[in-house]
C-alpha positions in Angstrom: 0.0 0.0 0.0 1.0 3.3 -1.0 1.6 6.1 1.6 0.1 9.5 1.5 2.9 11.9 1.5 1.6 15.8 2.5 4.7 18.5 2.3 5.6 22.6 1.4 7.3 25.0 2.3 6.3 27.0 5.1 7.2 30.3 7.1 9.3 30.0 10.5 5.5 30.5 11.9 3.9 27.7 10.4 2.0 29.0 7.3 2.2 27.3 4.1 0.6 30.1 2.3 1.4 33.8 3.7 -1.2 36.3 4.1 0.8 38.8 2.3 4.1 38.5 -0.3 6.1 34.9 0.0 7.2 31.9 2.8 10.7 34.0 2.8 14.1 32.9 2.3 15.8 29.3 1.7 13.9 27.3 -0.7 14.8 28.8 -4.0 18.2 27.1 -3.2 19.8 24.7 -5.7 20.8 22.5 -3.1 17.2 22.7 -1.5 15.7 22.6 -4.9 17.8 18.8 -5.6 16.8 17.6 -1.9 13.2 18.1 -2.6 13.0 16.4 -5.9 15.1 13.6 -4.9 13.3 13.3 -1.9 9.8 13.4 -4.1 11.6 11.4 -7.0 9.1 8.2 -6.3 5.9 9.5 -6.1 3.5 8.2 -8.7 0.6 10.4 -8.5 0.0 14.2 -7.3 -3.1 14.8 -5.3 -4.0 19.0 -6.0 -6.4 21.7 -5.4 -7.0 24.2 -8.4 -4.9 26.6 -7.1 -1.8 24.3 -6.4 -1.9 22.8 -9.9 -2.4 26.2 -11.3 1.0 27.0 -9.8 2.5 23.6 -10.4 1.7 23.0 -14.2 4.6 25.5 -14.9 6.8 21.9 -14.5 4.5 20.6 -18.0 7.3 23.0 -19.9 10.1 24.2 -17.6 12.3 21.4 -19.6 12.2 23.3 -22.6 13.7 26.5 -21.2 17.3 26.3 -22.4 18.7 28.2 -20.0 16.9 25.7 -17.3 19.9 24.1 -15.1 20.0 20.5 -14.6 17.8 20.0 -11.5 15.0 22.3 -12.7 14.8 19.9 -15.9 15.3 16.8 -13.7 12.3 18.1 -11.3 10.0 18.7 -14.6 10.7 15.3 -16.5 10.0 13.7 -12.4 6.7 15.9 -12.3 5.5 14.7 -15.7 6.0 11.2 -15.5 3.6 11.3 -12.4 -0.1 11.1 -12.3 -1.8 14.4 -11.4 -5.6 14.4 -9.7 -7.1 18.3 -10.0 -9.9 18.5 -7.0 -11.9 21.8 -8.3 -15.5 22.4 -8.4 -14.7 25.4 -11.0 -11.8 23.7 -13.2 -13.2 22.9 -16.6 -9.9 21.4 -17.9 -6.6 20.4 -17.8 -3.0 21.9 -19.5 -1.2 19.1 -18.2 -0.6 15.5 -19.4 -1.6 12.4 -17.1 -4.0 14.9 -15.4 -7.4 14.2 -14.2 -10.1 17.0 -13.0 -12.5 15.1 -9.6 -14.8 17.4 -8.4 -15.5 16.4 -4.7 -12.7 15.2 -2.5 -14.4 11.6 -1.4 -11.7 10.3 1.2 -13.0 6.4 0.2 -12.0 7.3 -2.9 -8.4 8.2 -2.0 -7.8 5.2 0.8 -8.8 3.2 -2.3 -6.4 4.9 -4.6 -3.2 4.5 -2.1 -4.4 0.8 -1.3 -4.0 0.4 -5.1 -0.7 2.1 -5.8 2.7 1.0 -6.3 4.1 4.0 -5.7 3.4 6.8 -3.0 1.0 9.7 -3.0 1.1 13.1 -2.6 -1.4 16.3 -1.2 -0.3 19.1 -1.8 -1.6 22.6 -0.3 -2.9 23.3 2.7 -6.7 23.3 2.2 -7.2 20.2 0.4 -4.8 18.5 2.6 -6.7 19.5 5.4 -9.4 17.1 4.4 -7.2 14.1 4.3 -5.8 15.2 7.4 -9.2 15.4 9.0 -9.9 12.0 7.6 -6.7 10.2 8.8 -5.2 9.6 5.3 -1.9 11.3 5.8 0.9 9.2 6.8 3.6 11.6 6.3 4.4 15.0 6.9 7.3 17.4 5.4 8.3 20.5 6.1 10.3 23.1 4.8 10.5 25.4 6.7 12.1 28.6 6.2 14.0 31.4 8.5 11.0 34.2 7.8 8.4 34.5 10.3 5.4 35.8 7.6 2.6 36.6 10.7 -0.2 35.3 9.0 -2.0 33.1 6.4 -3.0 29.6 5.9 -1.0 27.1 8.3 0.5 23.9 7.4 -1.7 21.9 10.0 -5.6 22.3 10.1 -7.4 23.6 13.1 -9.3 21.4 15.3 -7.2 18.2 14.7 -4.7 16.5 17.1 -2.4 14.6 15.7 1.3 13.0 17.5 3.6 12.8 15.1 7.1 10.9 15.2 10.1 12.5 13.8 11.6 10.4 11.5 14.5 12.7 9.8 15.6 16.3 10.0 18.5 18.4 8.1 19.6 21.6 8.2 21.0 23.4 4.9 23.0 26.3 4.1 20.3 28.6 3.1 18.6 28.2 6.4 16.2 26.3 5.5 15.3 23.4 7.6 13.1 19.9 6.5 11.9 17.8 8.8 10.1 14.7 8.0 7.4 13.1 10.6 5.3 9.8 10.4 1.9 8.8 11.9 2.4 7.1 15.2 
């Protein structure tokens, strides 16, 4: 069974989207940039939210820039080969190959989908993931967090939900940036 992988960037105070300008500095990093896509290398399918695909689909056609350096390519052939699932009530299509549009977020549906898969899954942005958090889907969590303290926006974790988390790896990198990875207990 596949595992369902939930990780961003966030500020220093927890948000993964900041109520005004970006998270701050650390993860536009080359060496922070390779981490995260070997890190992400396996996953088989992207679980998204309209406005999280809108920003991802740039990786469709970042290979063809050629001034892109090798780990910006590397990322974008890694993002295509993946399956993408859209969540969006107001999407009408896709720009992206290997990309589906569902229009509820039906948490059977998604156990299902990681009890089929070969390869793990990811959430990504905070609102959808809240639902699978809610609904006990998530098995991992990733952080990467930044040194900027933003004062407001949409955290990484839900309100209203416990949840005790084991640490299961943490590094440090020259930017300041800082990833920690946690598991379900």
């Amino acid at each position: 069974m596949a595992k369902l992988i939930y990780g961003m960037i966030t500020s220093l105070d927890g948000y993964a989207i900041a109520a005004e300008g970006d998270l701050g500095f650390g993860a536009e990093d080359e060496e922070v940039h390779t981490y995260i896509g070997d890190a992400f290398r396996h996953v088989g399918t992207y679980l998204y939210g309209r406005r999280m695909y809108e920003t991802m689909v740039f990786w469709e056609t970042a290979h063809e820039d050629p001034d892109a350096p090798p780990h910006i390519v590397q990322y974008a052939r890694d993002w295509q080969a993946a399956a993408k699932v859209v969540f969006s009530t107001t999407l009408d299509s896709v720009s992206s190959a290997r990309t589906r549009i569902e229009r509820t977020f039906d948490p059977d549906a998604v156990r299902a989908l990681k009890e089929s898969s070969d390869h793990d899954l990811t959430i990504d942005g905070p609102t959808l993931a809240a639902q699978a958090i809610a609904a006990g889907l998530v098995d991992e969590f990733h952080l990467f967090t930044t040194t900027t303290a933003v004062g407001g926006g949409t955290p990484f974790f839900p309100d209203g939900v416990r949840l005790d988390l084991a640490l299961v790896e943490h590094r440090a990198f020259d930017s300041g940036l800082v990833h920690t990875r946690y598991r379900t207990r």
